[in-house]
N, C-alpha and C positions, 0 to 999 in steps of 0.2 A: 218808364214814363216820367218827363217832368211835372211837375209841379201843376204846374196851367193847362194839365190835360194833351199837350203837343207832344207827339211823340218824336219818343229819345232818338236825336242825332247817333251814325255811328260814328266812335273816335278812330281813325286811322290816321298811323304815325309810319314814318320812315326813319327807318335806321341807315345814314347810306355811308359808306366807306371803299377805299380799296382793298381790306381786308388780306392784306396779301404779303404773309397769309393769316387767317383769321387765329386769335388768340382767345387765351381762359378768358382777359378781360373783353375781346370783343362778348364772346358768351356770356356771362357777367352780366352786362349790359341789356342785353337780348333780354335773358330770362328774368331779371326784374324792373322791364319795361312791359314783358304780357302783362301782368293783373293792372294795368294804367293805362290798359288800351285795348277795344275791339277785336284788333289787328294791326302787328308790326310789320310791313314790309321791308327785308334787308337790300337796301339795294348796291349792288358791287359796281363802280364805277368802271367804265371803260374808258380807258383814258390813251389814244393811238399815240400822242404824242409823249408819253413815260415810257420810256426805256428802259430804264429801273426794273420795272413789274416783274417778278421770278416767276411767276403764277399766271394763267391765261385768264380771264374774266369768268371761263366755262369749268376750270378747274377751281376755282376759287368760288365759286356757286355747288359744285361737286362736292368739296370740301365741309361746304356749311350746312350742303345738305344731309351729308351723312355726320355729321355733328348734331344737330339739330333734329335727330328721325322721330324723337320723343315730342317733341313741341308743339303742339297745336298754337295756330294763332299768328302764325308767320307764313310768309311768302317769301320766294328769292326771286330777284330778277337780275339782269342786269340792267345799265341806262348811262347814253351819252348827252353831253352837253347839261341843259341847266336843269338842277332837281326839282327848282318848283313847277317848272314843265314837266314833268315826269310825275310830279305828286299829281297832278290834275288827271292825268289818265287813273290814278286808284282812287279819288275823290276825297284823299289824303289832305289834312293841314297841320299834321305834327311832324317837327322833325325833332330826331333824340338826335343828340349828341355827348361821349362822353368826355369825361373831362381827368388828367393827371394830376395835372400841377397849374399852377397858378397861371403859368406862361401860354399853357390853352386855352385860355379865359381870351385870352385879348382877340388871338387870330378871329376864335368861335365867336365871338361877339361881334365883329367886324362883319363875320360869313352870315351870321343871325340877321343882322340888321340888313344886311343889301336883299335875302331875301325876301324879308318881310317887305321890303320895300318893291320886291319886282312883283308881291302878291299878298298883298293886305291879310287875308284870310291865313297864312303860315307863319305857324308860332313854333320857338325853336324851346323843346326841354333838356335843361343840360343835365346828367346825368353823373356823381361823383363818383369814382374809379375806387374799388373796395382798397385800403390801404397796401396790401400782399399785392396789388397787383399796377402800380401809379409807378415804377417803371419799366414796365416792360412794354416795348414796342415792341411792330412785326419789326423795322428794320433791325432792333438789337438781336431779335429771336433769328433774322435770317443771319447776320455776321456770327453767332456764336455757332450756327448750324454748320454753316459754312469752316467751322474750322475744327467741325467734327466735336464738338462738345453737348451734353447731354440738354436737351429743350424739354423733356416730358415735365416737367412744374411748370413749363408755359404754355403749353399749345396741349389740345384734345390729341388723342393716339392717333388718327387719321391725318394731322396736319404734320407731326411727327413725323410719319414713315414718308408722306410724301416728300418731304424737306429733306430724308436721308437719301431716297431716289433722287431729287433733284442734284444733288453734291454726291452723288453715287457715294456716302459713309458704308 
């Protein structure tokens, strides 16, 4: 309850990415965003137009979910087109985003501002990336996978094996 007797808003926040495929620092991020929130919704971007994506939107929610069996406090979804359209359906006004290096400050701020602008009520929390893990991306984790060199210090064992099925190692 606050203060004035009104009772307590829930916080729900959106975690959203293409996760693909999901890393120690996506997880990182996840699990010390529960105690700052109600409920995290991960949301996996469906994006028809990335070619790129090694991962299908259903495999990369598969992924997180067997990553995350421990966690209370999350949901996965997927979601096309704009997030803050997509937070409105969970009644969502937080977005996390994490952050590496300095150079994601600018993008993420840019992404921050047009949202708040397409939806007054969304506020973006950025998130700094534990030191051991500001660089590793999924793209660096898929090129090294890809050429058969060992990922398990980056990625959970489930994202691992699938990434050696994927490049048949």
């Amino acid at each position: 309850m606050y203060c004035n007797g009104m009772s307590e808003k829930r916080r729900i926040a959106v975690y959203p990415g293409s996760f693909d495929p999901p890393t120690y620092g996506h997880v990182d991020i996840i699990k010390r965003s529960l105690p700052l929130f109600d409920k995290v919704i991960i949301a996996v971007l469906e994006n028809p137009s990335k070619t790129t994506a090694l991962f299908t939107p259903n495999e990369r929610v598969n992924m997180l979910k067997e990553i995350l069996t421990e966690t209370n406090g999350t949901k996965l979804i997927t979601f096309k087109g704009l997030l803050v359209d997509c937070m409105s359906n969970f009644g969502a006004n937080v977005i996390i985003r994490g952050l590496r290096f300095v150079s994601d400050f600018e993008y993420e701020m840019q992404m921050a501002l047009m949202n708040h602008s397409l939806d007054a009520r969304v506020e973006t929390v950025f998130m700094v990336a534990r030191p051991e893990r500001t660089f590793v991306s999924s793209s660096l984790v898929k090129e090294v996978a890809k050429l058969g060199r060992d990922i398990s210090p980056f990625v959970p064992p489930p994202v691992a094996k699938a990434l050696k099925e994927k490049f048949a190692i």
